[in-house]
C-alpha positions in Angstrom: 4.3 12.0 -16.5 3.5 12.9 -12.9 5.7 11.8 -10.4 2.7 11.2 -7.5 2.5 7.5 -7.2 -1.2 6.7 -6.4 -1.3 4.7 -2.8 -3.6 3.6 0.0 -1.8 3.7 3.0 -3.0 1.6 6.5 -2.2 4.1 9.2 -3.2 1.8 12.1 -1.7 2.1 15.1 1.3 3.8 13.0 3.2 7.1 14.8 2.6 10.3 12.6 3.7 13.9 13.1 2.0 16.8 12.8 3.6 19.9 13.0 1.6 22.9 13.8 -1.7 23.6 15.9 -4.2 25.9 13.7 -7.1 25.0 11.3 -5.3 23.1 8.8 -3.9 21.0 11.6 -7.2 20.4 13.1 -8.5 18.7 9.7 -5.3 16.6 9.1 -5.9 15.5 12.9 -9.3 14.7 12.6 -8.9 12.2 9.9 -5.9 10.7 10.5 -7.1 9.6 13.9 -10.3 8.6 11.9 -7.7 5.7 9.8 -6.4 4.9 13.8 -3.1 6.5 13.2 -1.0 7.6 16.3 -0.7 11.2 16.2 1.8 13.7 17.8 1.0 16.8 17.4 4.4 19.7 17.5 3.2 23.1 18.4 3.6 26.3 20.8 0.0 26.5 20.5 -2.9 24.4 19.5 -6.8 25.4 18.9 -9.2 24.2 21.5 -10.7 21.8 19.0 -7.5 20.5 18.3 -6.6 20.2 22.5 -10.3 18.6 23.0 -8.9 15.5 20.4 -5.7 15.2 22.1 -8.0 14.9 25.5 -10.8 12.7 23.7 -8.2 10.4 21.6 -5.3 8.2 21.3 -3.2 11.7 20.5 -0.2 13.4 21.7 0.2 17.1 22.0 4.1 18.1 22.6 3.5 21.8 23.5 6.8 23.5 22.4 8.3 24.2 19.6 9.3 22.2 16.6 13.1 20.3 16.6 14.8 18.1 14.4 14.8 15.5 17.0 11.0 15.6 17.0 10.3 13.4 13.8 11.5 10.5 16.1 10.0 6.9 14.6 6.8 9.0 12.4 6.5 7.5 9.1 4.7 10.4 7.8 5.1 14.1 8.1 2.2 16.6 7.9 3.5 20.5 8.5 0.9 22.1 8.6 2.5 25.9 9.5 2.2 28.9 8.5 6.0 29.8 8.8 8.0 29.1 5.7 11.2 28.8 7.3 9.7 26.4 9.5 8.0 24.4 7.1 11.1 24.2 5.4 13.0 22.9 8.1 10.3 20.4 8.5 11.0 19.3 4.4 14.3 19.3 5.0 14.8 16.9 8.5 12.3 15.0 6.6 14.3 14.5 3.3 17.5 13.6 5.6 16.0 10.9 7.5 14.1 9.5 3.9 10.2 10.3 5.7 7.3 11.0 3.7 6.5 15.0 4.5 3.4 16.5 3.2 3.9 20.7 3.7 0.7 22.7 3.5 0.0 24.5 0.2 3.5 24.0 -1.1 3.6 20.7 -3.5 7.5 22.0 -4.1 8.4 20.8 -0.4 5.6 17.9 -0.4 7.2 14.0 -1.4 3.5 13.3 -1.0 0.3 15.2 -1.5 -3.0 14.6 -0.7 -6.0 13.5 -2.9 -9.6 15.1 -2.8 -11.6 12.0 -1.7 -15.3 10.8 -1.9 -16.1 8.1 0.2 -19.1 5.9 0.9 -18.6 3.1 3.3 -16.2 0.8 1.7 -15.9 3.1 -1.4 -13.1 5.6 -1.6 -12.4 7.9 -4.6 -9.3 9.8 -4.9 -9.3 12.8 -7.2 -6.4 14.7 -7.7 -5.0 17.1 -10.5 -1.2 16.5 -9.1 -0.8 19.9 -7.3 -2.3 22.0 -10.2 -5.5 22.7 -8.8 -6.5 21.3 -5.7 -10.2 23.4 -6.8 -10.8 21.3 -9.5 -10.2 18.0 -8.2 -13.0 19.2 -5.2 -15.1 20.1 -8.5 -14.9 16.7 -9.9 -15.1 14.9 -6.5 -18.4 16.8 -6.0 -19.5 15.4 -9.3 -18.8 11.9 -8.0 -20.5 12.3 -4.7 -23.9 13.3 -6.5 -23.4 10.1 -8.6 -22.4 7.6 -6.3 -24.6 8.4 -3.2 -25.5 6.4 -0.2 -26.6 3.0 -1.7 -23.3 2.5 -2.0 -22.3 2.1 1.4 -25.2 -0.8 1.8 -24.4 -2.2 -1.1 -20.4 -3.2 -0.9 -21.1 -4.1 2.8 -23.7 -6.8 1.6 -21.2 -7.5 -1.2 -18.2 -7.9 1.2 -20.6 -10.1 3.3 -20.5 -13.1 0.7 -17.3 -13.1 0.0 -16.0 -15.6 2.2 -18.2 -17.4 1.6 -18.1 -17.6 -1.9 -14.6 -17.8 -2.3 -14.8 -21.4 0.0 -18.3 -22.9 -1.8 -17.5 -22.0 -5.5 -15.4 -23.2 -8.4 -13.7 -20.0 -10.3 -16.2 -20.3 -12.5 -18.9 -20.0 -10.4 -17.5 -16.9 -8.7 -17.2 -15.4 -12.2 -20.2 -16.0 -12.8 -22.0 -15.1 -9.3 -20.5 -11.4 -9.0 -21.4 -10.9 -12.6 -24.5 -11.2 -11.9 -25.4 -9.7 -8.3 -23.4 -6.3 -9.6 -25.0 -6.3 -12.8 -27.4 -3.6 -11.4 -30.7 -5.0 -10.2 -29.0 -5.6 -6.2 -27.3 -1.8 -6.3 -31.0 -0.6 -7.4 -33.0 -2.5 -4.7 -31.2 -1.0 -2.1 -31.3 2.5 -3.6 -35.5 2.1 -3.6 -34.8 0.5 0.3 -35.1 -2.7 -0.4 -32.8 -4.4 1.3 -34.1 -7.5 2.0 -35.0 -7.8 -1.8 -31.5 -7.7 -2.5 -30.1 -9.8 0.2 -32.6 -11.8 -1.3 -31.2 -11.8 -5.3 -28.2 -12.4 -3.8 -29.1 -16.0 -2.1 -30.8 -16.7 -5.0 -28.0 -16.6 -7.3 -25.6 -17.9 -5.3 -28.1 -21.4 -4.6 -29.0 -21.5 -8.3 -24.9 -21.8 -8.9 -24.5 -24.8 -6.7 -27.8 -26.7 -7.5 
């Protein structure tokens, strides 16, 4: 049984902390200002990529070193060091004041660990192999990629589009029987072959042929 419980997280406007200021704190950085998250960044030191976010984006960069007092109101933990003893520390604070800490390349200290993820649009895929092999889950979520490619993106935004009003024009019933049919394929392979207005179009179809 593993004992990683699979979550999305909403990371808007929310206070995280990063400890650290080299490469793999320049990739957690990137996205998690990409979800809207409020970073602080913890570090002597950052890279100049890393100081260019801090001047282009809702980010903090405490330069100094890293203190017990510094996890403050974060909700998550990223420690992204390459000090043990530090990134140790880091686990540790965050165990005593019960905060999610994600140490880098050490599952052992981690009370979270991140998934390799596909995404297209709306679509999000997490892969991951618990900490065994973070290789093999970017094997598989390769695989993915090559199988679910762009369409996708076009295709649960014009989804999502008629959903409200679906859900306020149709019985159950009818909703049932409207999804089955516009994700039954033929919409998914009109916008794959660019035709976009053909799908919209399947899709208005259906959903008038339901209410007549």
């Amino acid at each position: 049984m593993s004992r990683y419980y699979p979550i999305y997280v909403n990371l808007e406007n929310k206070p995280v902390l990063v400890v650290g200021g080299g490469k793999v704190a320049l990739r957690k950085v990137k996205t998690l200002i990409e979800h809207g998250a409020l970073v602080r960044i913890v570090s002597p030191k950052i890279l100049p990529e890393l100081k260019k976010l801090v001047d282009d984006s809702n980010c903090i960069w405490q330069e100094k070193k890293y203190s017990s007092d510094d996890i403050q109101d974060a909700i998550i933990i990223f420690s992204c060091t390459e000090i043990e003893e530090l990134n140790q520390r880091v686990a540790e604070d965050a165990a005593e004041a019960c905060r999610l800490v994600n140490v880098v390349d050490d599952p052992e200290k981690c009370t979270f660990i991140l998934p390799s993820i596909m995404s297209q649009g709306d679509l999000k895929i997490a892969v991951s192999t618990s900490g065994s092999s973070p290789f093999v889950a970017k094997q598989i979520r390769k695989k993915l990629e090559a199988e679910f490619g762009e369409e996708y993106k076009e295709y649960l935004a014009l989804l999502k589009s008629w959903r409200k009003e679906v859900k306020e024009k149709m019985t159950n019933e009818q909703k049932e029987k409207f999804w089955e049919r516009v994700t039954d394929g033929e919409v998914l392979e009109l916008i794959k072959n660019n035709q976009l207005d053909e799908a919209k179009g399947v899709m208005t179809k259906c959903f008038r042929s339901l209410l007549a």
